[in-house]
Structure formats: C-alpha cells, structure tokens
N, C-alpha and C positions, 0 to 999 in steps of 0.2 A: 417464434418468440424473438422481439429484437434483443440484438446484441446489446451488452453493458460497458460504456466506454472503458479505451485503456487510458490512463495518464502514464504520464513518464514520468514521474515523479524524483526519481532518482535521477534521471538525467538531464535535468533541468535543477540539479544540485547550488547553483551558483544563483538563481535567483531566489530559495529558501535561507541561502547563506545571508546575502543580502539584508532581506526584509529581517530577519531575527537580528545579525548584527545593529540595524539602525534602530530597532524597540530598544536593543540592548542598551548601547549607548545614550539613546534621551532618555532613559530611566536611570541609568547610573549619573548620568549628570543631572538629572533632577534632585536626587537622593542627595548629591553633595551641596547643590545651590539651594533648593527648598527646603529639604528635608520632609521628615517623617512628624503629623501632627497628632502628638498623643494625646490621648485624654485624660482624663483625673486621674485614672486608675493609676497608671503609671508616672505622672509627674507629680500627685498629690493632689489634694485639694477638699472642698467641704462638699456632705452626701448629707443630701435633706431627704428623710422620707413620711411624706405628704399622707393624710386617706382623705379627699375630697366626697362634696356632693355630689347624688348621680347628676349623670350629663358633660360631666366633664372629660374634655382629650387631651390629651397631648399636646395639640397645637394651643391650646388655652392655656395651657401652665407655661407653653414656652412663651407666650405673647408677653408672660407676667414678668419670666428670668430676661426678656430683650429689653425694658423698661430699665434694667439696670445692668447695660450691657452686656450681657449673657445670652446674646442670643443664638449662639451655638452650643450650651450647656446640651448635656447628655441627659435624658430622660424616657423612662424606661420603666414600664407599666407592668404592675406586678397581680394585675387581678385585684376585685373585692373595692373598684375606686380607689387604688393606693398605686403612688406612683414614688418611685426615684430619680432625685435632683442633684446630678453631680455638679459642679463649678468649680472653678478656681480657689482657692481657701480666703474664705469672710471673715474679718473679725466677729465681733460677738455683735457690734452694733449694724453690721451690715446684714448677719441674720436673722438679727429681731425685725429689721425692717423687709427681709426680703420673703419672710414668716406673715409679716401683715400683710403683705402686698398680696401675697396667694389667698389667704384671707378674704379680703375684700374683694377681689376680683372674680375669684372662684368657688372663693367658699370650703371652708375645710370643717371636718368635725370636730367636735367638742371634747372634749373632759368632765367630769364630773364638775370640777369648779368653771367651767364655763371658757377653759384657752383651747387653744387649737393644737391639732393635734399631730406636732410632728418630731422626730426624730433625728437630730441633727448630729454626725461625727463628720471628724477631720481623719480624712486621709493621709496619711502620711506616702511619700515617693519609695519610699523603700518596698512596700509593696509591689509598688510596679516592675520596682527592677528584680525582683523575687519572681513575677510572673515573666518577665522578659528571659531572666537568666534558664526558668523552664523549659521555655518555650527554642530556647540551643540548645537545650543537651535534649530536648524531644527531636528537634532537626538531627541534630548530628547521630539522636541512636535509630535512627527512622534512613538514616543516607547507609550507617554502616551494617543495619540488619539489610538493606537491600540486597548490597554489595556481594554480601554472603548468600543471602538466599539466590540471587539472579546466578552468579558465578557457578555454585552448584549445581541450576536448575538447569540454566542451560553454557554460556561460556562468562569469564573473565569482562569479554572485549563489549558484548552485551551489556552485563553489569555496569561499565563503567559510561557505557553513551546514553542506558538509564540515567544516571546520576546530572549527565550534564545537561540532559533534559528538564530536571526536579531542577535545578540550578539557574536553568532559564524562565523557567514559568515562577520560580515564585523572585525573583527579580524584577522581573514583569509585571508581578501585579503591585508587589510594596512598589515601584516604580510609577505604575500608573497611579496611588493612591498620593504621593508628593504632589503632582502634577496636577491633579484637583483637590489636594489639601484635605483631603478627609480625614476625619480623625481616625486613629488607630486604637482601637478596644481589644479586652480580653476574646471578645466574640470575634476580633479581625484575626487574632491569632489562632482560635479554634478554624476557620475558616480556611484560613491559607493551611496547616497543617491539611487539614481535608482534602482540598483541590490536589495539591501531591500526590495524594493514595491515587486520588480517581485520575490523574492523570499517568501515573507507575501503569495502572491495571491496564488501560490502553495501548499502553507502551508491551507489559508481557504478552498481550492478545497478536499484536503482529510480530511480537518476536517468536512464540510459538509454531505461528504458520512457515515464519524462515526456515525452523528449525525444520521445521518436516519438510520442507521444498528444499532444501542445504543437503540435506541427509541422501537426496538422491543423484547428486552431482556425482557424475565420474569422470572421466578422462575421457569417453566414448560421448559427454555429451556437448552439446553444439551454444548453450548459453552458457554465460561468468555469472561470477556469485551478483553481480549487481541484478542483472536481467533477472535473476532468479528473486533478488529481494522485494523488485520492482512488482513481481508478478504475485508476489505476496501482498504487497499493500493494497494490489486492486482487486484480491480476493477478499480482503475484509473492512475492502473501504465502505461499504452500503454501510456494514456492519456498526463499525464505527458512526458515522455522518447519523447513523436514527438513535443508536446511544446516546450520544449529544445532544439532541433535539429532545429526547424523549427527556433527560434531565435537566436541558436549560428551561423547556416550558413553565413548571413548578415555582422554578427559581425569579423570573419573568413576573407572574403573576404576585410573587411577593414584593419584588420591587416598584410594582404598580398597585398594589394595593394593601402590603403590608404595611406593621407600624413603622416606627425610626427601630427600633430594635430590630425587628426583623429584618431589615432593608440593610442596618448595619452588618449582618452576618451573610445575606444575600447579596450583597455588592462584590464582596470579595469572589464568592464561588462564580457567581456570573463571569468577572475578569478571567479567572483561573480555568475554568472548563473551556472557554474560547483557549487560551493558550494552551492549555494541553491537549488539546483535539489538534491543534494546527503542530505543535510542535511532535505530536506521536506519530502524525502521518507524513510530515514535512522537512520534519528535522531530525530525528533521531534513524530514519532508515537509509536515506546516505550517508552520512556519517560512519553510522555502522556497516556498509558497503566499502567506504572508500577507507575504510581503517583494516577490514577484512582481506581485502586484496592487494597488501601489504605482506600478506605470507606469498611466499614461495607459491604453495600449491595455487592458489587462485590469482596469482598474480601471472602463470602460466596459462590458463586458463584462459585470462584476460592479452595475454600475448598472441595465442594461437585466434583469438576471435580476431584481432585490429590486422592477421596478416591473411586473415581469411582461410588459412589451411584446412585441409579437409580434415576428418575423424580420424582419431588412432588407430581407429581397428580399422580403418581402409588402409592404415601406412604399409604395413607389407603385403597387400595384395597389388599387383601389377594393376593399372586400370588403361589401358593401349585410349591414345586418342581416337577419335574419330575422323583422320584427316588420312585421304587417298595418296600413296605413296607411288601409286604408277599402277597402270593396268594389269588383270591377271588374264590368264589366257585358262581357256576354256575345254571341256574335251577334246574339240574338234580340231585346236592349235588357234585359233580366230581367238582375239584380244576380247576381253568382256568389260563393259562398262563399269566403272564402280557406284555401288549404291547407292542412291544421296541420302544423307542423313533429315530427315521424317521427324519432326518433333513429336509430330500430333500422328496418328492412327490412320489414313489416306484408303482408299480403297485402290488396289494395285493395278496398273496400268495394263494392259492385254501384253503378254509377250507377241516379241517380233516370232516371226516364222523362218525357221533355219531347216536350212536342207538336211534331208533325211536320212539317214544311213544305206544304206546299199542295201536292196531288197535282198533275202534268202530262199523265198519261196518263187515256186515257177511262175512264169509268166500266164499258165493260166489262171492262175489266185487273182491276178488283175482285170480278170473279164476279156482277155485277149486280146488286150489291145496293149498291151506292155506300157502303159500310164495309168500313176495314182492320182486319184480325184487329191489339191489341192491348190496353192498358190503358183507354187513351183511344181515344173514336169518333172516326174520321175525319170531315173538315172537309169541309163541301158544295162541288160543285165552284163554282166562278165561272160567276157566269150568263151572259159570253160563250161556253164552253165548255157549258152546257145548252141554247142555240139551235144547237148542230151535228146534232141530229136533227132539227130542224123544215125543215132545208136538206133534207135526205135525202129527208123524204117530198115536201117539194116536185118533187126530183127525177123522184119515180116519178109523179106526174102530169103531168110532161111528155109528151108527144106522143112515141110509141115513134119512134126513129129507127133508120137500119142503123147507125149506132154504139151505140146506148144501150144494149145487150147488151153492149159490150165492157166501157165502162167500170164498170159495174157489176161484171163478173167481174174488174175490176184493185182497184176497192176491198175486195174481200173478200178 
C-alpha cells in the first residue's frame, strides 16, 4: 500500500503567515479605497414586479433596464414568468417609461382593462440598514456562542484561534467582493454567515484529532506539541481536501449554469469554502501550536527536543558509553582485546586458539605419546605426575603376595 505524504505544515509556519497576511491587507485596503457595492435592498430604491410572456429570461428584461442605464439592476425570477426589478429609485415618469419599455420589448400581461401588468414600490434604505444591523448582532452572537461552546468542548486557546480564523475568511471574502464590485444582496449576507459554519466545522474536525493526539503527551515522549499538531493535520488532511471538493462541485455548476440569483448566493460560498479549507488546514494549526507552547509544560517539551536530550525515564538509569577504557586481562593474566562495537548483527569471527590448561589425566589418556591433537603441542606433564610409574614397577618387585594378583587386576 503506498505511503500518504507528510506535509510540515506547521513548520513551514511563516509562509501561511505570509500569504494570509498579504489577502489580508489587499482586502482591507480595498474595503477602504473601493468599497462595498450594495444594492437596492440596502441603499433604497425602486422594485418593479413584472409577469412577462413565456419565453422570456433574465437576460431579456436586463437588455430592457441597460437601455436606460441600468444595466446592473438586480433581477430575480420568481417562477410562473414573474420576475423582480430592483434599480435605483425612478421618479413616477421614469417608471411609466421603464413599464413601457418592458412592454414593448418583452411583452408583459395584461389586466382586465388591457395595461400591463406590474407592481412598482420604492424601497426605502432603512431597510437595508435593518437587515445590515441583523446581520452583526447574527456575527457577533455566532463569534460568542463559539467562544463558549469551543472553550467548553475542548480549551480557551482553541476557542480563540477559531475566532480569528472566522475573522480572516469572512474579511477575505467581503474583500475580494470590493475588488470586483459585486454587488452585496440580502442572499450575500445569508452566504457569508454560511461559509463561517462550514468553515468553524473544519476547524473543530482537526481540533478534535489534537485533542486526542495532545491527551497522550507525557514527559516520557520524544515529540512537542507542534510535531504532534502537525501529525494531526495529515491524519485528516484527505479528509478535509474530498470535503471541499465534494462541496465546491455543486456550488461550480451553479456558477456555470445558474440564474443571477443563484450565482449571486454561489459566488460568496465558492470565495469562502476556498478560504476556509486553506485557512483550517494552514492557518489556524500553527497558530494554535505556536500559542500552545507558550505554557511552561510544552514549552519544556519543546526545550528538551532543540537540545536533543534523551527521555526522562532513561534520566536515572546510568547508560556507560561504549568507548574501551584500556584492556582487561583474562583468566589466564594475558590482556584481552576489547569488543568493537557491531551496529548491525555480524556473524562472529572464529576464536584464536589459546593454550590449554595443564592436562590431569595420565599420559596414557593421550594415546602415549604425551601430545594433544591440535594447533599447539601439549605441555609436559608435572614431574610429580611423571614419578607414578616408577611406583608401579616398584610395585611389581615386591614379594608376590596372595593379594598382589588382585590389586593389580583392580588397577587395570
């Protein structure tokens, strides 16, 4: 089965920093130099609503509203051949003519007296900022239910590098929306609150896995909390990376083939799921590494690795080097070699041949020839052991006794 690459993601911390700080900044300075381009909803304006002949799209009612400059008006198809026409606010003579013009060109239905048939109010901005002021305190009770829940769930330090994640991606994307002037709809803000969740849930999915890799750190082991966060990201980076895929395809297909409506609430998610997939996996686990080994415990941790020392549980065991301190001497008093140290498992060299101990047994045990078969001659016996024959023949000039037959038949 081949292997699944490692990244070092966490240690390669400074070019995540990097690229996030430089989105961060052309979007904040977009925001102040461009700005944010809202639409009727929120600055005001006049809302025509149309029920056209079949046949008719979207881009036919817009061909109508660019005729009278308007050709970024919002419009937005409600089913049944009935569309809505937001714009700018018309006097009364600019919607009677912009009423004919759809009219003539597209064809709208009738009434019973025979006019066309639409439904014109004026938007007032207060609305908008009604839905703008929702849409913060949705922010702000969305940042501090996190806060609480993450803290509970699993630490404080957690919690809060979620937050500044939610803080970079949705910067990010109102950022990138300045910078091509899109407009900003009620469906931009359902949008962007969305992308936050889905980007948090990613965010808890590798905080999870820390937590159960964190949990088994002790003092006995040989990685810091970073190695250990690192080694979390690339157990649920697949995970991650087909998440994302599997949600941006849907989202893809509507921007390719949805209406403007659609495409308006699908631009945002598209922006936001790339930031939050890059910023779950990129941004928010150094951070929380490099904040974490900030305490005491893991910043010991982190000392013992950069100086290399061995484990705590080997501290009080003596471990003697493996360096020859002078030769030892041997039974014999002859100096013996010292071992060399063998990395690997060698099949061991034949010992040399050392002289033999001083035989004990008689010299007929050698076949009578007072040598042992090997490299070296055998050593003469001791000359109290060479006077045990001269006993022998003494023996047999003794006076024959009626014992001296036995013992002789017992020594042999």
């Amino acid at each position: 089965m081949p292997r699944r690459p490692y990244l070092n993601i966490v240690g390669h911390w400074k070019i995540w920093y990097s690229i996030s700080a430089v989105l961060f900044i052309v979007s904040i300075v977009a925001l102040f130099t461009s700005g944010l381009n809202f639409g009727v909803d929120f600055t005001g304006g006049t809302s025509i609503t149309i029920k056209t002949e079949s046949g008719t799209s979207i881009s036919k009612v817009r061909d109508v509203t660019a005729q009278f400059g308007y050709g970024d008006a919002q419009i937005q198809a409600s089913g049944g051949n009935t569309y809505i026409v937001r714009v700018p606010e018309l006097t009364d003579q600019q919607k009677t003519e912009l009423v004919q013009a759809l009219d003539k060109d597209i064809g709208l239905q009738k009434d019973k007296d025979g006019n066309p048939v639409a439904d014109i109010k004026d938007v007032g901005p207060g609305w908008g900022a009604q839905v703008s002021r929702q849409a913060i305190i949705a922010l702000a009770v969305f940042i501090l239910a996190i806060i609480i829940y993450i803290s509970f769930r699993f630490e404080f330090k957690m919690a809060m590098t979620a937050v500044v994640e939610i803080l970079h991606d949705f910067v990010i994307t109102i950022g990138v929306y300045a910078l091509l002037g899109r407009e900003v709809t009620p469906a931009t803000v359902i949008a962007v609150l969305t992308i936050l969740g889905y980007s948090l849930y990613d965010t808890i999915v590798i905080f999870d896995r820390v937590k159960e890799n964190t949990d088994q750190l002790t003092r006995q082991s040989r990685k810091t909390y970073s190695q250990t966060v690192n080694d979390s990201v690339n157990q649920v980076l697949v995970r991650s990376i087909n998440t994302a895929l599997t949600t941006l395809i849907p989202i893809v297909c509507i921007l390719l083939f949805g209406g403007e409506t659609l495409k308006a609430f699908a631009f945002p998610l598209f922006i936001g799921i790339l930031s939050g997939v890059y910023s779950s996996i990129f941004l928010a686990p150094p951070i929380l590494a490099q904040w974490k080994e900030t305490e005491p415990k893991y910043k010991a941790y982190r000392d013992r690795a950069d100086r290399g020392a061995p484990r705590t549980a080997d501290a009080g065991k003596a471990v003697p080097a493996k360096v020859a301190t002078g030769p030892k001497k041997g039974p014999q008093g002859k100096k013996a070699r010292p071992a060399p140290a063998q990395p690997q498992k060698k099949p061991a060299p034949a010992p040399r041949p050392k002289p033999a101990p001083a035989p004990m047994a008689e010299p007929e045990a050698a076949g009578g020839t007072g040598e042992q078969p090997g490299p070296k001659p055998k050593p003469k016996a001791p000359a109290g052991k060479a006077a045990q024959p001269t006993s022998k023949s003494l023996a047999k000039s003794r006076t024959k006794g009626p014992g001296s037959g036995k013992k002789k038949k017992k020594k042999k």
